[in-house]
C-alpha positions in Angstrom: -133.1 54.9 -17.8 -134.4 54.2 -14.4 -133.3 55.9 -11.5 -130.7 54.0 -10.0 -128.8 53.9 -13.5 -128.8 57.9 -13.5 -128.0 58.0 -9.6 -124.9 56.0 -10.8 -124.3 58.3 -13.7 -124.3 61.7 -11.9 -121.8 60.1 -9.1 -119.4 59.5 -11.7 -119.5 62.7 -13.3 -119.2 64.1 -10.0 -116.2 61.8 -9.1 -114.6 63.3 -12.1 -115.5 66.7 -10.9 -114.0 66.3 -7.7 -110.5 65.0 -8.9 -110.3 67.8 -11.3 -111.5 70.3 -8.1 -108.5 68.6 -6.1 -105.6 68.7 -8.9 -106.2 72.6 -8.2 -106.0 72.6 -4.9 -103.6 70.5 -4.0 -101.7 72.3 -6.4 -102.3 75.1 -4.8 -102.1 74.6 -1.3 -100.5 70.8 -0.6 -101.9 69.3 2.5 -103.1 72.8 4.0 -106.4 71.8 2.0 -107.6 70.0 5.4 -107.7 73.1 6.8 -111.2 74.7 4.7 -114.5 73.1 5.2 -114.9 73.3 1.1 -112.3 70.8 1.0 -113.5 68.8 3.2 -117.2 68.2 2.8 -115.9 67.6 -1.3 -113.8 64.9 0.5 -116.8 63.0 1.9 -118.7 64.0 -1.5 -115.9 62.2 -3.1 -115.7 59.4 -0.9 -119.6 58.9 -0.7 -119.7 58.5 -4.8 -117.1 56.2 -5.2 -118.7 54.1 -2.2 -122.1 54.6 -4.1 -120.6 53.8 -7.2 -118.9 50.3 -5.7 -122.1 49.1 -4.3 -124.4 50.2 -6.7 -125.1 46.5 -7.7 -126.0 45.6 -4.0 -128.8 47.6 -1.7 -127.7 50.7 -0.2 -126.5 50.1 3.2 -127.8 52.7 5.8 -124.5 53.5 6.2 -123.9 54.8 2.7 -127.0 56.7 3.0 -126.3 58.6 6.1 -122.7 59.5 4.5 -124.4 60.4 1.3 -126.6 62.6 3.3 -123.7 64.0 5.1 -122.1 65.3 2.0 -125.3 66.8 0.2 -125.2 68.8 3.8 -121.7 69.9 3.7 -121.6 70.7 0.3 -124.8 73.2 0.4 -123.2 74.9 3.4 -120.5 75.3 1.2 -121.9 76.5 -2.0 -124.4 79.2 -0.1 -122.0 80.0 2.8 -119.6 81.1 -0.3 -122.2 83.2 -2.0 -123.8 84.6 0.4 -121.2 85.5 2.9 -117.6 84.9 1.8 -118.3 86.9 -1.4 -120.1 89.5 0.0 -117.2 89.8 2.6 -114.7 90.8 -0.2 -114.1 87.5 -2.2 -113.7 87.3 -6.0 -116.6 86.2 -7.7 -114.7 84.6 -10.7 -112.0 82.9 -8.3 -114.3 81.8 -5.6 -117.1 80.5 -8.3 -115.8 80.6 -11.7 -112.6 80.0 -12.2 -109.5 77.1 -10.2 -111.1 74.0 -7.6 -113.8 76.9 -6.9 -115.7 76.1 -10.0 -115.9 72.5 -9.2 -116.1 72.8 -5.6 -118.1 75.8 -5.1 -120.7 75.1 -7.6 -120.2 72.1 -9.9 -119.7 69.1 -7.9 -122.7 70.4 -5.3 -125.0 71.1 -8.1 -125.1 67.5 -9.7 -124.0 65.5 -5.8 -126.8 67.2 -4.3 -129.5 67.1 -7.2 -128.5 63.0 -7.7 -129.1 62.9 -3.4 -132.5 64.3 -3.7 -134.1 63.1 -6.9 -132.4 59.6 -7.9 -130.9 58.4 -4.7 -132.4 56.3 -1.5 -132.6 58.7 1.2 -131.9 58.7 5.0 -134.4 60.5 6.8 -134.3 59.5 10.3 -135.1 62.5 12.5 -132.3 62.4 14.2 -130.3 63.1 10.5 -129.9 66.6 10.9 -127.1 66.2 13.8 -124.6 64.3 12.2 -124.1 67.5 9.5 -124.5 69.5 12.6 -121.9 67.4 14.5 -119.0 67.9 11.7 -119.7 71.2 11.3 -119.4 72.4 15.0 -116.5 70.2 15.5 -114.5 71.7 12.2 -115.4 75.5 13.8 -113.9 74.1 17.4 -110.6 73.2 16.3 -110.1 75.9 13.7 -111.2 78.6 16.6 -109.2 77.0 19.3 -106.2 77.2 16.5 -106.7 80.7 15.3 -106.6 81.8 19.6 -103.3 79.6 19.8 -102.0 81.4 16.9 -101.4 78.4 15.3 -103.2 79.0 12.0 -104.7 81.9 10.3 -107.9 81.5 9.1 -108.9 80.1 6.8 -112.1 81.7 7.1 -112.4 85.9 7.9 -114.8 84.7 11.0 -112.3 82.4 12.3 -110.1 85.2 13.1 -110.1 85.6 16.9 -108.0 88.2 17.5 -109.0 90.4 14.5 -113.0 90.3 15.5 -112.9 89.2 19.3 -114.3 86.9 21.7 -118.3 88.0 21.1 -117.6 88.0 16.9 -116.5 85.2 17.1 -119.1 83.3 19.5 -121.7 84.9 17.0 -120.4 83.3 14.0 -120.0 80.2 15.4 -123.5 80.2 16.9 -124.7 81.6 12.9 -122.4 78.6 11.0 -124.0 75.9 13.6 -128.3 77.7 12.3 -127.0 77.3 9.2 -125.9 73.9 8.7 -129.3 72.7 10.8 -131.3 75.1 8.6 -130.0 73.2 5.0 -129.7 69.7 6.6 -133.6 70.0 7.9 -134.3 71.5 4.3 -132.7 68.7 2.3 -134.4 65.9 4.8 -137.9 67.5 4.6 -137.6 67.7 0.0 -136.1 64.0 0.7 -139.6 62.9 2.7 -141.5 65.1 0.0 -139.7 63.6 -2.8 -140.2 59.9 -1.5 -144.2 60.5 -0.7 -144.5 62.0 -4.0 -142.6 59.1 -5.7 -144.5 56.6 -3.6 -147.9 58.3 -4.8 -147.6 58.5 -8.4 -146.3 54.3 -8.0 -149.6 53.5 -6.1 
């Protein structure tokens, strides 16, 4: 099976993934799902594979690469950020991993999205690739501060919470989220260039 077949595979499975992720959240929380960064990087993810899936029988348009990039972003920041912070910060490991739309959203869906990106998929690797993740990410933490300090929405996130960490706190955490999300994006473009020489090496 060559690799566009399997690049076509995995975003099926990971379109079933996704709609089983959402039938638990939506269950769970209605529209208020907008309001977590996990729902909405597996949003794009969603949209991106169906997209992928459509025009799989034409060339990718750069377009559809730059969204596909996008989501393998988002959803890393979403899988590490929720090991290696929001659990550490009290959250169940079973609930936020194992168990409800965390299983698929958490760990499933960016396991086999991100793994079809990087080794089956055409990739966008412009330089300038790294601010678009950057870009959705800093505009998300914005609006969700600038809500939390009008005391228009709790949350969702423990460092979103203005008035129960402060001005400085929160600044910080912004200022960590935003290395973050340019840390992972310029690691998933620099294995995307390694991945392409390596392919275009063992073809010569």
């Amino acid at each position: 099976m060559d690799k566009k077949r399997v690049a076509i595979v995995l975003n099926v499975m990971v379109i079933g993934l996704e709609i089983l992720g959402f039938s638990h959240s939506i269950s769970d929380r209605g529209l208020g799902i907008f309001a977590y960064y996990t729902q909405i990087s597996n949003l794009i993810t969603l949209f991106s594979c169906v997209l992928f899936v459509l025009v799989s029988h034409k060339n990718e348009s750069s377009k559809n690469r730059i969204l596909r990039y996008l989501s393998s972003c988002l959803l890393t920041m979403t899988a590490l950020m929720t090991t290696f912070v929001l659990i550490p910060l009290g959250g169940s490991v079973h609930g936020l991993l194992f168990s409800g739309n965390g299983l698929y959203h958490h760990l499933l869906c960016p396991i086999v999205s991100v793994a079809s990106y990087l080794f089956f998929e055409t990739h966008y690797t412009s330089k300038w690739a790294v601010l678009v993740p950057n870009a959705v990410t800093a505009v998300y933490g914005i609006i969700l501060i600038a809500m939390n300090v009008q005391k228009k929405y709790d949350g969702p996130y423990p460092f979103f919470r203005y008035y129960e960490q402060g001005t400085i706190k929160t600044i910080m955490w912004m200022v960590v989220l935003v290395i973050c999300i340019t840390v992972f994006s310029t690691l998933i473009r620099a294995v995307s260039i390694w991945w392409d020489r390596r392919d275009l090496s063992q073809s010569a």
